[in-house]
N, C-alpha and C positions, 0 to 999 in steps of 0.2 A: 083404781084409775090413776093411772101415772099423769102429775103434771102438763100439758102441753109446752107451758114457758123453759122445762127443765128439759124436756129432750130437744124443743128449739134450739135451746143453747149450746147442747153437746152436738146437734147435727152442726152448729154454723162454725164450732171449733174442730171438727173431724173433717168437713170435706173438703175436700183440695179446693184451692180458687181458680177461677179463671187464666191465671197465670202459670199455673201449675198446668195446667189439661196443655196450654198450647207448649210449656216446655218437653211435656211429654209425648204428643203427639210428634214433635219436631222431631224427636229424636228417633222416636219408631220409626219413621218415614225415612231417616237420614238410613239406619240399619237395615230397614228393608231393600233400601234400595243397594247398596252396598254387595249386599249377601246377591240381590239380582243380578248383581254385574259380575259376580264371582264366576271363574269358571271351576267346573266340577259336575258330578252325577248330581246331585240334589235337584229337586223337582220345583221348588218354591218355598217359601220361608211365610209365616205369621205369628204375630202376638197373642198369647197364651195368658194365664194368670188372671189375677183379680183388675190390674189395668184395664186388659181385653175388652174388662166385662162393667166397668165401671162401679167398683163395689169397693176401691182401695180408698185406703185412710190417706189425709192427709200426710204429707211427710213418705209415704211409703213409694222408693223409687225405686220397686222392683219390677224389671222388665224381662219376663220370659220369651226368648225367640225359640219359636222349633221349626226345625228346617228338615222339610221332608226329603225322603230318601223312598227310590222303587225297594217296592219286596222282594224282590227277584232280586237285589244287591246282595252279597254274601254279607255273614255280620262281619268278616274280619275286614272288608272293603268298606262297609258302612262306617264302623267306628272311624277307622284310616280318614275315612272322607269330611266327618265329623269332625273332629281335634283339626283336622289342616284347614278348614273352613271358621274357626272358633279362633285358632291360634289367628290366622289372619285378619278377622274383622275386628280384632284388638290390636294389633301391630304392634305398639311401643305402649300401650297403657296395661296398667298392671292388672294381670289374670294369672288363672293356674287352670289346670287339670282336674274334676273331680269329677265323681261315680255315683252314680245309682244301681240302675242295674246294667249300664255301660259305661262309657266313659262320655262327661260332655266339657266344657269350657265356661270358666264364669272369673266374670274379673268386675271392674268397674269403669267408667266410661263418663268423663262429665258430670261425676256427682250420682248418675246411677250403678246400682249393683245391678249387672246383666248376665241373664243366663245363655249361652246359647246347644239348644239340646238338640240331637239326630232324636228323630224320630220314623217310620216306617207310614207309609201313606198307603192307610188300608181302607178299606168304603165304612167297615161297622168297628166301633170299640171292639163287639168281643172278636174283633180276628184279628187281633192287634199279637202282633209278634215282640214287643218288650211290653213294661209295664205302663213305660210312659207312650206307648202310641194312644194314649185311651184319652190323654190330656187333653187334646185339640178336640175332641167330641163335647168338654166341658165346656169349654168356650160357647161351643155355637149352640150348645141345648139349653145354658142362661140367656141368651142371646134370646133367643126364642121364647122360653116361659115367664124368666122375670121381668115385669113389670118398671115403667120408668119408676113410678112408686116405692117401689120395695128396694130401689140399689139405697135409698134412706134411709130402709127397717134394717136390711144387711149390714152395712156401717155402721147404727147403734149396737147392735148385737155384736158386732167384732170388737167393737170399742169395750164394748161389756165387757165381755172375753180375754180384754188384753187385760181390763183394770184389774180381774179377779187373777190374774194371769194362770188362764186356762186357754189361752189362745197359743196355736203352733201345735205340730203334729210331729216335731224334730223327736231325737233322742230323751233331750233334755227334759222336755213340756209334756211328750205326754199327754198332748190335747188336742184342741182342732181344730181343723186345717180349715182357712177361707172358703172352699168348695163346701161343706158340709157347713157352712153358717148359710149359703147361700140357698143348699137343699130346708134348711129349716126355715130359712123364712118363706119357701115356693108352698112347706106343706101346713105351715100354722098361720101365715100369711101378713104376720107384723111383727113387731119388736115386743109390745108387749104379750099377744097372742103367744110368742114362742117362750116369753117368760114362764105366762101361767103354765102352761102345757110344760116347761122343763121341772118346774117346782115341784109337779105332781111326778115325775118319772119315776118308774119303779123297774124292778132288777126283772128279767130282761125288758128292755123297752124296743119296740120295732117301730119304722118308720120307710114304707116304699110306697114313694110319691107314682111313679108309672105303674103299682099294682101288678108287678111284675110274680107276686105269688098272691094264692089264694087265700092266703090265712097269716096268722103269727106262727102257729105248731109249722108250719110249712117253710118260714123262714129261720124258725128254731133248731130246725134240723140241717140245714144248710149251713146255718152257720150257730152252732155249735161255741156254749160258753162263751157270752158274749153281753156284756152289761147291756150294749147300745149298738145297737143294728140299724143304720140308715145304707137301703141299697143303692146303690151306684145308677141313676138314671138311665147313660149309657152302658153300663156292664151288669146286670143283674146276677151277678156271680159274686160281687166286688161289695165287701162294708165298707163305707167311707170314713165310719166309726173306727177303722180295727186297730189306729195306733191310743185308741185313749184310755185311760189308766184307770183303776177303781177307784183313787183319789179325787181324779182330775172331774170324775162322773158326780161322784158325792159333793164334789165344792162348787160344780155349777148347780145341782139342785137347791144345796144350801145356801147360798148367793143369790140364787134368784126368787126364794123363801126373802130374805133378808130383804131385799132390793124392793118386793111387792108389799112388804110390810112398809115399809121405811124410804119410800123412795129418796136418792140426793145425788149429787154429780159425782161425790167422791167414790162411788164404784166404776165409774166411766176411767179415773184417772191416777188410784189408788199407786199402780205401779211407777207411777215418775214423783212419790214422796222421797223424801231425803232419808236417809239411810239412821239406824240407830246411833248416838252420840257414841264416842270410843268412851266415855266413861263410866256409863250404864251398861258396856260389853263387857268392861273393867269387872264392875260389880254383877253382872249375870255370871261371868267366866268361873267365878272365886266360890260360887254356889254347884257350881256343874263339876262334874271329875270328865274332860278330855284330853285325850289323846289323838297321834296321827301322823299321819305319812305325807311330804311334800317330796317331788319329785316334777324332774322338769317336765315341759310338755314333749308329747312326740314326738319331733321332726316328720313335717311335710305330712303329715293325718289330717284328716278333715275334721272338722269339731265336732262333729254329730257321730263322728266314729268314736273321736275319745270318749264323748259324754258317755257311748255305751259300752267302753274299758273301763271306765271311773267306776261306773254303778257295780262291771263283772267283780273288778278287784277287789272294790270294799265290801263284795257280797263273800268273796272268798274268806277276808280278814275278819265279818263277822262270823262264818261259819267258824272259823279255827277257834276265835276268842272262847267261842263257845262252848267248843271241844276242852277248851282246856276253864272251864267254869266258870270265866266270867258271865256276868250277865250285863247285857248290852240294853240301853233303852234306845238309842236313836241315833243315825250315824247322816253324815255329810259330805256331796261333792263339791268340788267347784274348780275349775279352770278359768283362765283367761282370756284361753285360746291362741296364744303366742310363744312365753315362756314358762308356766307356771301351774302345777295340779295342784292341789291338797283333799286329802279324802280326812275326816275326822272320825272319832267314834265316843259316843257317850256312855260310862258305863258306870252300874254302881260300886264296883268294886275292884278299883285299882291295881289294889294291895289282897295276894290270896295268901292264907296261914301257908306256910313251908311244907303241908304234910296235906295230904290227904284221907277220907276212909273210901276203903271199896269193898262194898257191899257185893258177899258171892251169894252162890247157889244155898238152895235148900239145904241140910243135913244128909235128906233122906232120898239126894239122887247124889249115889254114889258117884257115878262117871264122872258128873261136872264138879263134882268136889274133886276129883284127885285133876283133874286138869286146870282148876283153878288156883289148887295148891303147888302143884306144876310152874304154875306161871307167876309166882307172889313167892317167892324164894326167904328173900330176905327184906321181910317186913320192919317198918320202925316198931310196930307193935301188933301184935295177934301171930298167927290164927287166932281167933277166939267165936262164941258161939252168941249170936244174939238174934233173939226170937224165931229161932230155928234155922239161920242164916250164919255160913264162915262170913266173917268181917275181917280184914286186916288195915292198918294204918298204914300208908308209904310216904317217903319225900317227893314233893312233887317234881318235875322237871322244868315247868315256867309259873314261877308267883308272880309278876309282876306284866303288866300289858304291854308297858313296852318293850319289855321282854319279848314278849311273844308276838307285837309287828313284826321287831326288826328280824326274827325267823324266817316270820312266813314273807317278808317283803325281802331276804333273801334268796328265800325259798322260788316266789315268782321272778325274782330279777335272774335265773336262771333256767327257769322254763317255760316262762311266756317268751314272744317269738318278735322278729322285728323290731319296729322303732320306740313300742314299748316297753320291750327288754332294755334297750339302751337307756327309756328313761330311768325306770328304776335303777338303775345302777346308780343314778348320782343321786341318791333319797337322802332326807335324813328326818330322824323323830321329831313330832313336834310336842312340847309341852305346853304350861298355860304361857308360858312368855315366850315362845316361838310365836302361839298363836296369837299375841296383841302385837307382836314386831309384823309382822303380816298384816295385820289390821292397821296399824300405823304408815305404814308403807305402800298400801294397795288399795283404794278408798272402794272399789267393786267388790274386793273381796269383803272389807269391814261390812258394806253393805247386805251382801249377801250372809255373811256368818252373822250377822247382828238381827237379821232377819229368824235364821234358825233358831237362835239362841231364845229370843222370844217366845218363838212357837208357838206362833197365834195368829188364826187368819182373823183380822179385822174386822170382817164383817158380821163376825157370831157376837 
């Protein structure tokens, strides 16, 4: 049994006040009406998101506008009408350009970050012609199911979510998105209720509140490798699980393991602690063998597009290291989103001997012994025979890792494409005093790599 006084208290610190509902209301109204007076094809405009639906944290001033558009619009007319519609109900406050699976308009506004997205005005989710026509069907199906009740059990569970920081379904996170906190608390029906029930989850876990199949085998087959299946109320095609990660899955069961044992506020808040001292990073650093590549940020990329360049590159970089024998225990991204990437890599072995052995073929399969010997000309030492096996010793071509970044981070600064080719061109290696000069200079970053360095979720 959880406390009542302990989640009193985090409800009375998460929900917006009275002040906040009417700052926010004003503004919707002010936008809506704005977008009404516009002229253009769009059909009508309303609010979207977790505001909509009255489920948003404190502090969160994100205002989704979608502005419908007839189906019968071409898409290349839609878009057009979109962006001139977006570009316009920003004027002079700073916005940009950004994609999903089209293009929409988001900037900020008075302190809010505001989205405004074209969307297609179909009667059912599933005859929805992009991906986000499905959005506006979320709205009005919480609208409809949840309970005044439950926008309370919603907001402790997001709160939950952000402190274990398992909340967000971006690139980076990995995790889940306010929609699907909302589905859990419609089918387990409270905050703690969806604890126990996450604590116990096992691989695969299914969850379809409208009963929209018969079975679990039935949703297994539909959706195929899949830790965690919550179907989509309005789209029974649709997991609303599908961006969450097999990390992200294991640390809310073990978290909310922890949490039902132990209950305290510090998993509600865990994420707004202060950051590891620079001189316990000092002394973690001086124990770890890293390396790594810094490289400016992209020009004009959205940040959920870098986060998912950071993870491709450093996946590349681990692969080569590998290729050439390091052995890697655990690598890292991080951006700022402005001017600045760094990828790092943890590895045991720095430094590899100057030589190699390479272990050939059998004796007694002729063929690949003579094309093995073919291909080992001039060994440091062998041919020779061991345990039935040609062996020869050679020099290697990279003993050293960073050696072998600044190859391969050549190697992609010429064949990746775009604004990320450009970055990589200005890179440079980082060593252990790169990486505390960074740390000294950029308190997000120290926080975040002093985090890593730890490597330890808190709550085990």
């Amino acid at each position: 049994m959880i406390p009542r006084p302990l989640l009193n208290s985090v409800v009375q610190k998460i929900t917006p006040t009275p002040a906040d509902r009417k700052g926010e209301e004003r503004m919707v109204r002010s936008l809506l009406r704005q977008i009404k007076s516009m002229k253009g094809p769009h059909l009508g405009a309303i609010l979207a998101g977790s505001i909509a639906r009255d489920t948003h944290l404190r502090g969160d001033r994100d205002l989704d506008i979608f502005v419908f558009y007839s189906p019968s619009l071409s898409r290349e007319k839609f878009q057009a009408a979109g962006l001139k519609l977006g570009h316009a109900l920003f004027g002079k406050n700073v916005h940009e350009e950004a994609f999903s699976e089209h293009p929409y308009v988001r900037g900020v506004i008075d302190g809010f970050k505001v989205e405004v997205v074209p969307t297609y005005k179909v009667e059912k989710a599933h005859e929805k012609l992009s991906a986000v026509d499905r959005t506006p069907f979320h709205a009005s199906y919480m609208k409809k199911n949840l309970s005044d009740k439950q926008h309370r059990e919603v907001r402790l569970l997001k709160q939950f979510l952000k402190g274990i920081s398992a909340y967000g379904a971006d690139v980076r996170m990995q995790g889940v998105p306010g929609y699907l906190v909302e589905i859990l608390i419609l089918e387990y029906g409270s905050f703690e209720k969806a604890l126990g029930a996450i604590s116990a989850w096992k691989e695969p876990t299914f969850i379809d509140v409208e009963k929209f199949y018969a079975n679990s085998p039935a949703m297994g087959i539909r959706f195929p490798n899949s830790l965690l299946v919550v179907v989509d109320p309005t789209d029974p095609v649709r997991n609303v699980a599908g961006a969450l990660s097999p990390n992200q899955f294991a640390r809310m069961i073990a978290a909310a393991r922890s949490f039902l044992k132990k209950p305290r506020e510090a998993f509600f808040f865990a994420h707004q602690e202060k950051g590891t001292p620079l001189s316990k990073i000092k002394s973690l650093l001086q124990k770890e063998e890293l390396v790594g590549v810094q490289f400016a940020y992209p020009s004009e990329e959205l940040e959920d597009v870098v986060w998912g360049q950071l993870f491709r590159v450093n996946g590349k970089f681990v692969n080569t290291l590998h290729e050439h024998d390091f052995t890697i225990r655990r690598h890292f991204e991080w951006t700022n989103g402005k001017d600045a990437c760094v990828l790092l890599i943890d590895v045991e072995n720095p430094q590899l001997q100057k030589s190699m052995v390479r272990m050939g073929p059998p004796v007694i399969d002729g063929t690949a012994c003579a094309r093995f010997l073919a291909a080992h000309q001039k060994p440091l030492s062998g041919p020779r025979i061991e345990k039935g096996r040609l062996v020869v010793i050679e020099p290697r071509k990279v003993h050293h890792i960073s050696q072998a970044l600044e190859i391969e981070s050549a190697h992609l600064a010429e064949t990746e494409s775009g604004a990320l080719q450009s970055a990589l061109r200005w890179r440079k290696i980082l060593n252990e005093k790169g990486i505390l000069t960074l740390c000294k200079n950029d308190p997000s970053f120290a926080k975040a790599f002093g985090s890593f360095l730890q490597g330890k979720e808190w709550f085990l």
